[in-house]
MIMIRO-946324 format. One record per residue: residue in three letters; x, y negated, z of N, C-alpha, C, O, CB in turn. Coordinates in steps of 0.2 Angstrom, whole numbers, plus 5000, padded with zeros to 4 digits. Glycine has a CB too. Layout:
# MIMIRO-946324
ALAXYZXYZXYZXYZXYZ ...
This chain:
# MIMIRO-946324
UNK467249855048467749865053468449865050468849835052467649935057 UNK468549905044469149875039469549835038470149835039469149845035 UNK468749785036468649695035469249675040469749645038467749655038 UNK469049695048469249665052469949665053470449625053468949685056 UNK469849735053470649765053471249725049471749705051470749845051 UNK471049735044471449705037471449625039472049605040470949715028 UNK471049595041471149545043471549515048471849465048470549535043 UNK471649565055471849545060472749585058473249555059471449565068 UNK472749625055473549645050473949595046474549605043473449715044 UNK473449535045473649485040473849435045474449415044473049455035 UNK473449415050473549375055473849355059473949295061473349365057 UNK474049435060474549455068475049395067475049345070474949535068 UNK475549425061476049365063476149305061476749285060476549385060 UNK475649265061475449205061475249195069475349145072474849205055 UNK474949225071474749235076475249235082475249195087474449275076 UNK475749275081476349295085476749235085477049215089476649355082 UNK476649205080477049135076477049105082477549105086476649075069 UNK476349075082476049015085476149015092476148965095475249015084 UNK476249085096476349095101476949095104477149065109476149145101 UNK477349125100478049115102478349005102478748975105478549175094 UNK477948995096478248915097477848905105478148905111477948835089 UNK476948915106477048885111477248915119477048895124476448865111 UNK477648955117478048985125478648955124479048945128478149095126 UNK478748935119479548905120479448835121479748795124480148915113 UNK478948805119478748725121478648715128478748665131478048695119 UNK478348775131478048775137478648785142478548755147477548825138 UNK479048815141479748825145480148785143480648785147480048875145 UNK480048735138480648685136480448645141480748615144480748655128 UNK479648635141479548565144479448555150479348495152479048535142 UNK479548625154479448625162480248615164480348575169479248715164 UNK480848645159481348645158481548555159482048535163481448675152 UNK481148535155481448445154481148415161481448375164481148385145 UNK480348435164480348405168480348425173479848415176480048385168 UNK480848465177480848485183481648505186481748505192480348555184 UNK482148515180482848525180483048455181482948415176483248565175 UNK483548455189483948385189484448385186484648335183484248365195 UNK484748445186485448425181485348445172485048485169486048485183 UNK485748395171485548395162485748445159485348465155485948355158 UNK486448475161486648525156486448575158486548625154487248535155 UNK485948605166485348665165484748645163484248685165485248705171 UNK484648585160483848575157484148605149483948655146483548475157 UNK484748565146484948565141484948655139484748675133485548525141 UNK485248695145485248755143484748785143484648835138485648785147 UNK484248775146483748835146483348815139483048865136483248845153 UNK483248745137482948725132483048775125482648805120483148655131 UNK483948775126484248795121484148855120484048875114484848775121 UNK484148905125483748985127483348995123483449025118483248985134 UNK482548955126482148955124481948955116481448985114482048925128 UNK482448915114482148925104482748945102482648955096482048845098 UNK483448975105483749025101483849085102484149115098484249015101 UNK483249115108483149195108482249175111482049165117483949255114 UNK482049185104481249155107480949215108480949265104480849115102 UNK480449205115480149235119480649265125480349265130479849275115 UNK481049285125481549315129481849265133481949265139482049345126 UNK481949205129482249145131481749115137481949105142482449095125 UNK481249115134480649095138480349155143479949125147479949075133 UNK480449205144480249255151481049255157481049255163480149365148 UNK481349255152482149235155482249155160482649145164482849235147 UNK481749115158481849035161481249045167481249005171481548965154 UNK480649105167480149105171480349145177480149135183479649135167 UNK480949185173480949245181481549195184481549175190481149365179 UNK482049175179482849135182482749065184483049045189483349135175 UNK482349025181482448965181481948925185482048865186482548955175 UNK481248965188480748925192481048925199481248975201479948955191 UNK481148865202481448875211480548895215480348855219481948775215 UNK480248955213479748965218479748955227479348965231479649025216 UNK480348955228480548915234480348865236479948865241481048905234 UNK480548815232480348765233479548755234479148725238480548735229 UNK479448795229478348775227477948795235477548765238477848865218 UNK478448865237478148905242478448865250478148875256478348995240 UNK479048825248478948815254478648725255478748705260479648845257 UNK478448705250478248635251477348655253476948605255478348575242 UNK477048715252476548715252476248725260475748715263476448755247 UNK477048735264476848725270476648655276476448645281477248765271 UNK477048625269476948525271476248535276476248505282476648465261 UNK475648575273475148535277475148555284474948525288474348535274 UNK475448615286475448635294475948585297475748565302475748715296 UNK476448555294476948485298476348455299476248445305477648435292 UNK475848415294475748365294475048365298474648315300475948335287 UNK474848435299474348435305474548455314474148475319473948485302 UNK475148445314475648445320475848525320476248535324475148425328 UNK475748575317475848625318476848635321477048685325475548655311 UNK477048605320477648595322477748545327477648495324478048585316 UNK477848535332477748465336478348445336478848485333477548475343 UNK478548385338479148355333479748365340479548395345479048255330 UNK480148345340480848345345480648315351480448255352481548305341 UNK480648345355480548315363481148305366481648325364480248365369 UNK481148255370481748235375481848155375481348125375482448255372 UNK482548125374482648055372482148025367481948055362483348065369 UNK481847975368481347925361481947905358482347875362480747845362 UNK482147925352482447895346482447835347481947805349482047915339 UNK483047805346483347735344483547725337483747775334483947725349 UNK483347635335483747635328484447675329484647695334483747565325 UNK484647675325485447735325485947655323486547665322485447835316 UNK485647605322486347555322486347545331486947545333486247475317 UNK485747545334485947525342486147585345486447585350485247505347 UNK485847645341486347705346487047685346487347695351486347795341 UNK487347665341487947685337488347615341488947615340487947695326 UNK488147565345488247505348488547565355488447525360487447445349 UNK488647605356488447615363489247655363489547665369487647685365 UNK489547665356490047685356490347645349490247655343489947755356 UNK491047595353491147525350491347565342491147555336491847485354 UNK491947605343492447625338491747655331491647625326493147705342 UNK491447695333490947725328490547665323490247665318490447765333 UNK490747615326490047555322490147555315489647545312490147475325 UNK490747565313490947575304490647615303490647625296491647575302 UNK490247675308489847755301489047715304488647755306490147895304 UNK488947655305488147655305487947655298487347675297487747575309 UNK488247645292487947675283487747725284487147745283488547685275 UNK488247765287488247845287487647865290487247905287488747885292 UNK487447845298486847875302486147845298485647885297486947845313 UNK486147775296485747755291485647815285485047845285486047695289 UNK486147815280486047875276485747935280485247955277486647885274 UNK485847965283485748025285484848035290484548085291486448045291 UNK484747955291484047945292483547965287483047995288483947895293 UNK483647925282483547905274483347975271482847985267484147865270 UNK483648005272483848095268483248145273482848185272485048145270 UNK483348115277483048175283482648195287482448245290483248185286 UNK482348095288481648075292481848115299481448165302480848115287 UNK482448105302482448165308482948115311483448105307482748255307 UNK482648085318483048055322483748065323483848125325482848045326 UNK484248025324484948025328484848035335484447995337485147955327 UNK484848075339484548085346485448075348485948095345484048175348 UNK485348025356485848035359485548075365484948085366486147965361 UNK486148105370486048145377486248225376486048275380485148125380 UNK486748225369486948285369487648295371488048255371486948305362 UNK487648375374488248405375488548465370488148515368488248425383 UNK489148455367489148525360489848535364490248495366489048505348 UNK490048605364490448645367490848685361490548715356490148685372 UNK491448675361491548735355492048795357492448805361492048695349 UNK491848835351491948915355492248935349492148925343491148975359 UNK492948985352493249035346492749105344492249115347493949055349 UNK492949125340492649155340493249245341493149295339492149135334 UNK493849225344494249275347494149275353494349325356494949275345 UNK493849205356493749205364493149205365492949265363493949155369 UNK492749155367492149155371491549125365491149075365492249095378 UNK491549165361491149145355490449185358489949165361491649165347 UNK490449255354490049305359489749285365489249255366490449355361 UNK490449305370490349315376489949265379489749285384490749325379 UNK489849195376489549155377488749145376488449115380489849115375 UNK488549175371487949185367487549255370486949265371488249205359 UNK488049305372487649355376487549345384487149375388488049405375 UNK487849315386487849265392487149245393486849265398488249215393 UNK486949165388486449135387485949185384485449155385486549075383 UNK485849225383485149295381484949315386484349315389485249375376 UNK485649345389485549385397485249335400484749355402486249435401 UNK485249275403484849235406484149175405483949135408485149215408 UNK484049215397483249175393482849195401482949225405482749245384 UNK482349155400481849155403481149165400480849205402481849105407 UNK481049125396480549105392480349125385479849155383480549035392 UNK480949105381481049115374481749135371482249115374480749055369 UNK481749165365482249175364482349185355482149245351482449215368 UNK482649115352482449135344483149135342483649095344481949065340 UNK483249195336484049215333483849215326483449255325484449295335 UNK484149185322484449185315484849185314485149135316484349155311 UNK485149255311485749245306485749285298485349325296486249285310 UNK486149255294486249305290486549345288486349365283486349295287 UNK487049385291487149445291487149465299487249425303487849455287 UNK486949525301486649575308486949625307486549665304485849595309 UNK487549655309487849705306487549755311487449745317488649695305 UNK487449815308487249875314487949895316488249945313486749955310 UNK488249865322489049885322488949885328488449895331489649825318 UNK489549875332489849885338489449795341489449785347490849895338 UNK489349755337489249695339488549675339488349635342489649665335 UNK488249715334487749705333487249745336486749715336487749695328 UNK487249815338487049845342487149785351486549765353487449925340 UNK487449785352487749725358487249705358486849715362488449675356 UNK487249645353486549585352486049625352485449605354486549525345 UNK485949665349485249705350484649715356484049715357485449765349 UNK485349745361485349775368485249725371484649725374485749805370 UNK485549685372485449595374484649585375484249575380485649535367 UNK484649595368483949555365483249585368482649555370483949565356 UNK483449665368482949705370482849705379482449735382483249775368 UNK483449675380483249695391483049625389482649625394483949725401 UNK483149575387482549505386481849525386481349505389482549465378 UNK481749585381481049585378480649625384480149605385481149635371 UNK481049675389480849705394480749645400480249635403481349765396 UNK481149605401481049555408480249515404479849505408481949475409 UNK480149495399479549495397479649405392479149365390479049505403 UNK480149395391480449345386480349345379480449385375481249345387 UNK480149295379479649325370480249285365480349225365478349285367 UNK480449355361481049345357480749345351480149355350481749385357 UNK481149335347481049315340481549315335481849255336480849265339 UNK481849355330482549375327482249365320481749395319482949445329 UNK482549325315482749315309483149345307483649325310482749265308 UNK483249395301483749405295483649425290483149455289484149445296 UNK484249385285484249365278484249445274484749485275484949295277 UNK483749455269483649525269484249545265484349605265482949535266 UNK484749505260485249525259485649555264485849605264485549485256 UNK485749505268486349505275486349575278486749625280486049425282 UNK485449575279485449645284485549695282485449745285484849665288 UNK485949705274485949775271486749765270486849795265485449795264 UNK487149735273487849725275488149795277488749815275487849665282 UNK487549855281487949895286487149945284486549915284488149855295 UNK487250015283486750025283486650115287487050155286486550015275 UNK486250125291485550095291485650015294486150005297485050145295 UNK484949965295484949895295485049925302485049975304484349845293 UNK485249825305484949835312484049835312483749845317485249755317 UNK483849825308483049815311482849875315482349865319482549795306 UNK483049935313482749985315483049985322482650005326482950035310 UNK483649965324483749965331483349915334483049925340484449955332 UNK483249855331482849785335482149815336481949815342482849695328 UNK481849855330481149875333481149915337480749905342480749885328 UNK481449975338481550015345481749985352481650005358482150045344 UNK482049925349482249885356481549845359481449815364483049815353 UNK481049865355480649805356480649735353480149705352480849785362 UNK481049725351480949655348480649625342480649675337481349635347 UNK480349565340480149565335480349525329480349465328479649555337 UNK480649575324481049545318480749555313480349605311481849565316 UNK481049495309480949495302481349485298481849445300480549465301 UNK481349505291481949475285481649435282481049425281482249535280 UNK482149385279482049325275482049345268482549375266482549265277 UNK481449345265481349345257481549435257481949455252481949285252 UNK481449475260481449545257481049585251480549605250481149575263 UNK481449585246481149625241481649665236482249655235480749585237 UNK481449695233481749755228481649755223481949795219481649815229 UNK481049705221480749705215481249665210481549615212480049685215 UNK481249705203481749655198481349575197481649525195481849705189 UNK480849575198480549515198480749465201480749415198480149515199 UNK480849475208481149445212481849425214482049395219480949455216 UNK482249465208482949455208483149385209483649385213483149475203 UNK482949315206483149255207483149245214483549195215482949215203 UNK482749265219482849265227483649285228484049245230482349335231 UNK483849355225484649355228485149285227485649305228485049415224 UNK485049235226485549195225485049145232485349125237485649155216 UNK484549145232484049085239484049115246483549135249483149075238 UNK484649125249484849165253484949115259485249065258485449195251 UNK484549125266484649095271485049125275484949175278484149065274 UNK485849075274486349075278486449035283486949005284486849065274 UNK485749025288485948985296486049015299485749075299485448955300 UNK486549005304486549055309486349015317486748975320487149095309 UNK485849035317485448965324485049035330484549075329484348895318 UNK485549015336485149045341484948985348485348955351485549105343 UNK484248995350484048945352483648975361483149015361483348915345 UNK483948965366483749015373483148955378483348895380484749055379 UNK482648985378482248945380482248865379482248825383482148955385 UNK482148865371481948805370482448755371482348695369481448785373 UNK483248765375483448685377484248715375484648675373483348645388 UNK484448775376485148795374484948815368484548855366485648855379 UNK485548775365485648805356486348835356486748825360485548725349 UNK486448865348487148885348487048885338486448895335487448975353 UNK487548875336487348845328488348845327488748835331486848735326 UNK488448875319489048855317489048915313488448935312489648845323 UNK489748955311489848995306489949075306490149105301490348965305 UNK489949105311489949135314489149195313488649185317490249095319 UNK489149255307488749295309488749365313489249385314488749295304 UNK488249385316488249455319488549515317488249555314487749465320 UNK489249525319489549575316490549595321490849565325489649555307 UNK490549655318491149665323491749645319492249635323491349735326 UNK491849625311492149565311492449505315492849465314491949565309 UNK492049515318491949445323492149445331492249395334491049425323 UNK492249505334492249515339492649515345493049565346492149545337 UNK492649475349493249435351494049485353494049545356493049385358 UNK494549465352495149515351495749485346495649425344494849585346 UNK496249505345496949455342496749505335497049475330497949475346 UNK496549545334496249555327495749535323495649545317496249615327 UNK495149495327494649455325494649405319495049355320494549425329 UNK494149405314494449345311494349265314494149255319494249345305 UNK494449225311494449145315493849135313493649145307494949085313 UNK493549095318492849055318492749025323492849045328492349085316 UNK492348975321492148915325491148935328490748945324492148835317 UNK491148945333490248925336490248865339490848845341489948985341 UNK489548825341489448795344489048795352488948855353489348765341 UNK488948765355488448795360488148715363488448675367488948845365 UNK487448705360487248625360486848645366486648695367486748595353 UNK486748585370486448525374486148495372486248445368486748475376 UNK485548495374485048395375484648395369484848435365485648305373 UNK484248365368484048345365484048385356483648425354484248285366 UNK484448355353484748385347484548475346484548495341485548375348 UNK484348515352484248585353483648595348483648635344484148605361 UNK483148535350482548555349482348555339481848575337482048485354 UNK482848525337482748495330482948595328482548625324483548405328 UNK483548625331483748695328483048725329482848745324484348745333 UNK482648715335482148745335481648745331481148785330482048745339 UNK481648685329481248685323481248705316480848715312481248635322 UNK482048705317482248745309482048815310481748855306483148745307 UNK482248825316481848895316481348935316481248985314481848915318 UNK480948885319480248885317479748875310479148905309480148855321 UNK480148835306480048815300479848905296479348935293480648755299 UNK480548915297481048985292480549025295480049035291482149005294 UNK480449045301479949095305479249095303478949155304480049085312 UNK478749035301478349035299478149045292477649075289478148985302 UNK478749025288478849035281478849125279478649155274479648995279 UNK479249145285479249225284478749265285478649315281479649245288 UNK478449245289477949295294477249255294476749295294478149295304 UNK477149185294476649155295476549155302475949145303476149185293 UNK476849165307476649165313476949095317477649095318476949245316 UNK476649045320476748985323476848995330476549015335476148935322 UNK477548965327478048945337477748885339477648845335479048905337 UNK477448875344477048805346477148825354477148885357476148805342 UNK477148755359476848755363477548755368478048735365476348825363 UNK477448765375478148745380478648805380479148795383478048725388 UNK478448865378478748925377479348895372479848885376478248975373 UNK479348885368479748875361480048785362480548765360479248895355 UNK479448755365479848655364479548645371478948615372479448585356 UNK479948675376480048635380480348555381480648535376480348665383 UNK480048505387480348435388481348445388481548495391479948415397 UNK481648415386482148445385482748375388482948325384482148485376 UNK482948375393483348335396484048325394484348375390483448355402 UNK484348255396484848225391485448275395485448295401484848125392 UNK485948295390486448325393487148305392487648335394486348395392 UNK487048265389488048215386487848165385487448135387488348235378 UNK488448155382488648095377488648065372488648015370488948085377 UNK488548165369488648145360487848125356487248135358488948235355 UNK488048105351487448065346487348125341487848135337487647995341 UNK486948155340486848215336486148205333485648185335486848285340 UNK486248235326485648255321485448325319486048345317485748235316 UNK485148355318485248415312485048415306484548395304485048475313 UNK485448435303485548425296485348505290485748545288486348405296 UNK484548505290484248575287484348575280483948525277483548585288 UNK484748615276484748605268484548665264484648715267485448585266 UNK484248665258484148725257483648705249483648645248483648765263 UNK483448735245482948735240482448725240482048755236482948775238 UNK482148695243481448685243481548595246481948555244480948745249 UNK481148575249481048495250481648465253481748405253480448495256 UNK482148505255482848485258483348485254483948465256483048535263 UNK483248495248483748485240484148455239484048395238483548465234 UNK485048465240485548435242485548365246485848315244485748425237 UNK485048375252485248335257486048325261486348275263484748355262 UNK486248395263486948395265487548365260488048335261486948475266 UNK487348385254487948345249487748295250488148265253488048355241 UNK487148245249487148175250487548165256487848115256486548155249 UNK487548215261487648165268488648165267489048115268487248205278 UNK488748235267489548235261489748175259490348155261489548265254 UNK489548155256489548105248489648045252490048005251488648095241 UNK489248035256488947975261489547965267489847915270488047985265 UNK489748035269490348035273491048015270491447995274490348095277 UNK491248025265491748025261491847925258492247895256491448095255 UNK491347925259491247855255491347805264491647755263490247845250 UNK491247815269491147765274491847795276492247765273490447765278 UNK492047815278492747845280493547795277493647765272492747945275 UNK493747785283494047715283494847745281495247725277493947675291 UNK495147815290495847825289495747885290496247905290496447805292 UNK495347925291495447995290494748065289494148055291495948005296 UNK494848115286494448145281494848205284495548195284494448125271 UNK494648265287494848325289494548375286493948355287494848335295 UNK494548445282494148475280494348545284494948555285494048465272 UNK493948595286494248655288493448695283492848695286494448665300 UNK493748715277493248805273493548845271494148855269492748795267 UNK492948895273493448945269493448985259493849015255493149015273 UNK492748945258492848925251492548845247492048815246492448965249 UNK493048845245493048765242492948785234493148825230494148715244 UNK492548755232492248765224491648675224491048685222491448865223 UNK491948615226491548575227491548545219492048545214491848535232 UNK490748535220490748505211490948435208491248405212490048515208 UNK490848415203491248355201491248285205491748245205491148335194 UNK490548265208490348215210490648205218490748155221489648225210 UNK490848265221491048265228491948275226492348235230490648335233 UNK492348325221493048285219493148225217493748205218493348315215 UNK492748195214492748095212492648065220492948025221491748055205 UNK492048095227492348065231492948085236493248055240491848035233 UNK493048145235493848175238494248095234494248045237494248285232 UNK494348105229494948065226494747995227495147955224495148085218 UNK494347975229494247905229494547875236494947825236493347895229 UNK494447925240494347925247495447925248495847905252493648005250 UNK495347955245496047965244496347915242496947905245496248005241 UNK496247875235496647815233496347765239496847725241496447795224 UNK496047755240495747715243496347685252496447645257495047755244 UNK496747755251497247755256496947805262497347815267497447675259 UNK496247825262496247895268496547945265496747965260495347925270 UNK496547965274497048015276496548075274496148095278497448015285 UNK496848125265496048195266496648245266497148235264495348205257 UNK496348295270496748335273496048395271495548385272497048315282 UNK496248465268495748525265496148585270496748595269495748545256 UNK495848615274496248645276495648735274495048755275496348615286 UNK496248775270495748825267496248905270496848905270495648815256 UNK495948945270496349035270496749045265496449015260495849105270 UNK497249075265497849075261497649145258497949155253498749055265 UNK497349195260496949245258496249255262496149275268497349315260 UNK495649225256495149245255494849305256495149355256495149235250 UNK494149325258493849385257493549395251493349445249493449415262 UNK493449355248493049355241493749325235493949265234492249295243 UNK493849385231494449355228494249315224494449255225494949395224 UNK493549325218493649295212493249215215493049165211493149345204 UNK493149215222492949145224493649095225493649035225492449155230 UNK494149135226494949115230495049105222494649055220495549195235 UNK495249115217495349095210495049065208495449015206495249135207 UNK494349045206493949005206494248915211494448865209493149055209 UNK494248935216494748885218495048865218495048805218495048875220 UNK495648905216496248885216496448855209496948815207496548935218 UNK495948885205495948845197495848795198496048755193495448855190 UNK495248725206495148665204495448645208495248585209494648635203 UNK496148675212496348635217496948585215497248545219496548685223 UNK497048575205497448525205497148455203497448405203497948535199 UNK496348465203495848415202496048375207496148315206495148435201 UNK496148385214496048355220496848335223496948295226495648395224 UNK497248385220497848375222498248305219498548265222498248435220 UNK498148295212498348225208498348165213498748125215497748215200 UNK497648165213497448085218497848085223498148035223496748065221 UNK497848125227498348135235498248155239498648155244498448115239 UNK497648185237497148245244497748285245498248285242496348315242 UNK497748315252498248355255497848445255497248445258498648315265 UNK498048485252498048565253498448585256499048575256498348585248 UNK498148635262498448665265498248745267497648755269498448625270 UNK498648815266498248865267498448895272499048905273498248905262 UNK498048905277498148975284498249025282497849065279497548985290 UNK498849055285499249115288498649175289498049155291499749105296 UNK498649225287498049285290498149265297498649245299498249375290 UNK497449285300496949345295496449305295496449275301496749425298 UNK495949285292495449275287495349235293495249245299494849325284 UNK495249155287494949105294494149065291494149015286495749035297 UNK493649095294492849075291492749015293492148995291492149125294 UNK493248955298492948895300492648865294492748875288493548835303 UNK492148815299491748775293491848705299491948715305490748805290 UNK491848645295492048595300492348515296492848515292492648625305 UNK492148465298492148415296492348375300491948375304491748395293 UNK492948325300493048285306493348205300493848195296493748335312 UNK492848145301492948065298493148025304492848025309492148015295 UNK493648005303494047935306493947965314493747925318493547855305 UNK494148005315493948025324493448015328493448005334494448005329 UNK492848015324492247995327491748025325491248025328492147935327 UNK491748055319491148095317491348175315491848185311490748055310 UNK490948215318490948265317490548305313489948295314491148275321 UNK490748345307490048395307490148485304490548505300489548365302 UNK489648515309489848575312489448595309489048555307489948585319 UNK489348675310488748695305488948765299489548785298488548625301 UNK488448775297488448865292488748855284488848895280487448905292 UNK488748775282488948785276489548785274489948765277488648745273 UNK489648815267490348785265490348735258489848715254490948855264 UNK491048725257491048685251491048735245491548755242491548635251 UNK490248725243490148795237489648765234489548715236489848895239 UNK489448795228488748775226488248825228487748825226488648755217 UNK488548875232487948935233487848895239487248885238488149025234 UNK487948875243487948815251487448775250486848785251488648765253 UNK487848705246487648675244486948665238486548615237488148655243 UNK486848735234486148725230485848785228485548805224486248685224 UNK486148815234485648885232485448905240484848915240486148965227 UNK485748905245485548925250485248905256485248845254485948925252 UNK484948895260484448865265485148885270485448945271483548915266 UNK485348815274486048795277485748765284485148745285486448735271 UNK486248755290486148695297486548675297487048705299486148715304 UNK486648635296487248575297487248525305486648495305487148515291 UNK487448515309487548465312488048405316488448415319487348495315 UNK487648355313488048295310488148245320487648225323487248245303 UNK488848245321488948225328489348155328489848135324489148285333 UNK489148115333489348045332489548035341489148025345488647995329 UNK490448035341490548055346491548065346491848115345490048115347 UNK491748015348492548015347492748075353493348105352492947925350 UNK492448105360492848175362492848205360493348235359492848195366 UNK492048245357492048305352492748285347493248315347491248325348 UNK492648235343492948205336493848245338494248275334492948095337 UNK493948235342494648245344494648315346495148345344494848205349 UNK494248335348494248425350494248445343494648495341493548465355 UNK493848415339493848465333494748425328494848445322492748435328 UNK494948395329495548385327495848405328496248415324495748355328 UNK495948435335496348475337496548545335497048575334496248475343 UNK495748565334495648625329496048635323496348685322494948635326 UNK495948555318496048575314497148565315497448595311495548535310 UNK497248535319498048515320498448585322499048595320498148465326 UNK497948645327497948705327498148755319498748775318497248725330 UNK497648745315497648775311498248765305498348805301497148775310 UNK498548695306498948665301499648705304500048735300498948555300 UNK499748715312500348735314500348815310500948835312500348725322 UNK500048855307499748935306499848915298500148965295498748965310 UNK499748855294499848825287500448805284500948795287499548765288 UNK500548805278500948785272500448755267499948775266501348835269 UNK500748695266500548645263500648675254501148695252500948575266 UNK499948675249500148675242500148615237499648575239499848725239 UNK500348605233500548565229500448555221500348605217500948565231 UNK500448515219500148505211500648565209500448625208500348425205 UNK501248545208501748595204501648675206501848715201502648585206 UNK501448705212501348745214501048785209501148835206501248735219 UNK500148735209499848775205499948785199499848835197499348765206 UNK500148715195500348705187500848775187500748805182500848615185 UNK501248815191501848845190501748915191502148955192502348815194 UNK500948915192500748995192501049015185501348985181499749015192 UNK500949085184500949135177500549125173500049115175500649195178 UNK500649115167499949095160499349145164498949125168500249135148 UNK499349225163499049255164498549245173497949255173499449315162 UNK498849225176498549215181498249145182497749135185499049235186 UNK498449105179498149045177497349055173496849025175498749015172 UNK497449115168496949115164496349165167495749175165497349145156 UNK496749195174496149235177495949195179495349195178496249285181 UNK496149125185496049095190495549025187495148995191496949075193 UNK495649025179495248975175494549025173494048995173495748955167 UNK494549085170493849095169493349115177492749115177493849165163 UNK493649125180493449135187492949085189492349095191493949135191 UNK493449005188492948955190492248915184491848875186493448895192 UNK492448955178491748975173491248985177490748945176491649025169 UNK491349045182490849075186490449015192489949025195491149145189 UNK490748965192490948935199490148915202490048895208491548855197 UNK489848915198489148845198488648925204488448915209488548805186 UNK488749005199488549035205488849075209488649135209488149045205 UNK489249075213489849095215489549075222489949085227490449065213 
């Protein structure tokens, strides 16, 4: 027994050796094959053999997207119908959709691209309404609940237990009593916005919710950054409502409210939200929306050409930036942007400024005060990247304006929960909806011509002519920028 002992006291760190190279091989090489971007393959490699072993538990808990693993594994319920696909209009190629409306025929790359990314038809026979969110934003949304019939499905990311959210609660609950089978999603960060949650009111109400990725454990810390920020309410299957705008008295219509954009969809296009939601709902719970409750036959109600556009970490991996990238590139005289945070990374400022030398008209329309400072800094450190070429900068007057909104050559629009971030763009599970349609096109122009009147325009010298010291805050800020 000695023998033994003495023997394995000799070995150990030979042993320990051997181990430590093969945990750092093993994380270098998951590292080289599974990271799209170079310089986070490059980093965690580098982790991995300059603080060995740490480097390698640090790449396991930080760096695997278990998102993705867990939500591709639900591939086989899609591909056994478990989801049934969009009802209404039969899909047309999207160059003959896009024939139906002359001026639009220059973004058929676009609706083409946005095929290509998304396997999700272009549907015409939509109607999208747009709602303030100091007027009929709400009141619109509680309107369509108080008259569900059938179903009634809500995701948002933040549910505040507030004056507004208690509101939607109560809503939701004389649904649950007329005998309307609801269904509420929230992002388990979001619902601890206000505490105690709303869920404790939603389950008194009757209703049945759930949180998205709920946990406490330090294990599960890399979840706090995979945050589903949709905000998708869907009332028997055919009225949708999607845009920027979460559940809270922030929000609450009034001349003290902040600014924000909702939508309120028609037709066809409805059914695609309902799928996202159902997707997100079965991912949570395991429990399958199926059947005419939830996807009803769903009749043409417009004019407009609409898609939705689901982005997130898992099988949907910068789809939305590609369709960005793809909008920016087909765009002839004009580029409108209305966010509230702008942190776009290098590939989308090369096509800002392209799009710009090229002679389009890019117009960024951002809040001149932020609610998130070190994200407003972070900003404002890259806004001479974009200013040089000839993009136009513009910041709105208080009080805090959350629009999200994209308007190409007066004809394409797109509406929806993301912004221009990389937390949006590559950490978040996002709705976008992509519309092909010169009246909306112009309503949403108008928005943005609204907001330019409330605006002052900034400028290279402006920012070059900050303070060293504030410069130097406003520069390490956007260090942070990738997660921000």
């Amino acid at each position: 027994m000695a023998d033994v002992l003495a023997w394995l006291e000799a070995a150990w760190p030979h042993v320990a050796a051997v181990l430590t190279v093969l945990v750092s091989v093993l994380a270098s090489a998951h590292a080289v094959l599974h990271k799209r971007d170079v310089r986070a393959a490059v980093g965690w490699v580098g982790l991995a053999w300059l603080v060995p072993v740490l480097g390698a538990v640090l790449y396991l808990v930080l760096g695997i997207n278990r998102i993705r693993r867990r939500a591709l594994s639900l591939a086989p319920l899609r591909e056994h119908g478990q989801f049934p696909p969009t009802k209404g209009l039969e899909a047309l190629p999207d160059r003959a959709l896009l024939m139906t409306q002359p001026r639009a025929a220059h973004l058929a790359p676009l609706a083409r691209l946005g095929h290509a990314v998304m396997h999700r038809p272009l549907l015409p026979g939509n109607r999208v309404t747009v709602l303030e969110s100091r007027t009929d934003a709400y009141p619109a949304m509680l309107e369509a609940i108080a008259g569900a019939r059938t179903s009634v499905s809500l995701c948002s990311y933040i549910f505040d237990n507030d004056v507004a959210g208690r509101t939607f609660a109560a809503a939701l609950g004389a649904a649950v009593r007329r005998g309307v089978a609801v269904r509420v999603l929230v992002d388990a960060v979001g619902a601890r916005y206000t505490w105690p949650t709303i869920l404790g009111r939603l389950k008194r109400e009757g209703v049945t919710a759930a949180r998205f990725l709920p946990s406490l454990m330090p294990y599960r810390l890399p979840f706090m950054n995979l945050r589903n920020h949709r905000k998708v309410l869907v009332v028997d299957g055919t009225v949708g409502f999607t845009g920027g705008m979460n559940i809270r008295e922030h929000f609450w219509p009034g001349e003290r409210a902040a600014r924000d954009l909702h939508f309120r969809l028609e037709g066809p296009v409805v059914g695609q939200l309902q799928e996202t939601f159902a997707e997100d709902w079965v991912f949570t719970t395991r429990e399958r929306l199926t059947g005419q409750t939830w996807f009803p036959e769903i009749r043409p109600a417009g004019t407009v050409l609409a898609r939705g556009i689901p982005d997130g970490p898992d099988e949907d991996f910068e789809t939305l930036r590609t369709v960005l990238l793809g909008a920016l590139a087909t765009a002839r005289e004009s580029v409108r942007i209305i966010t509230p945070y702008f942190l776009p990374d290098a590939a989308l400022i090369t096509a800002l400024n392209v799009a710009a030398l090229r002679g389009v008209r890019v117009d960024v329309v951002l809040p001149e005060k932020g609610n998130l400072p070190v994200v407003q800094w972070a900003s404002t450190a890259q806004l001479w990247q974009v200013l040089g070429p000839g993009c136009r900068v513009f910041l709105t007057a208080p009080p805090f304006d959350h629009t999200k909104l994209m308007v190409v050559d007066g004809e394409w629009g797109l509406i929806g929960s993301a912004n221009w971030d990389p937390r949006s763009l590559r950490l978040n599970f996002e709705l976008n909806v992509e519309c092909y349609d010169a009246e909306l096109a112009g309503r949403l122009d108008a928005v943005v011509e609204e907001r330019l009147l409330r605006s002052r325009p900034i400028t290279r010298a402006q920012v070059d002519a900050r303070p060293l010291p504030i410069r130097l805050r406003d520069g390490l800020a956007r260090l942070l920028s990738p997660y921000l």
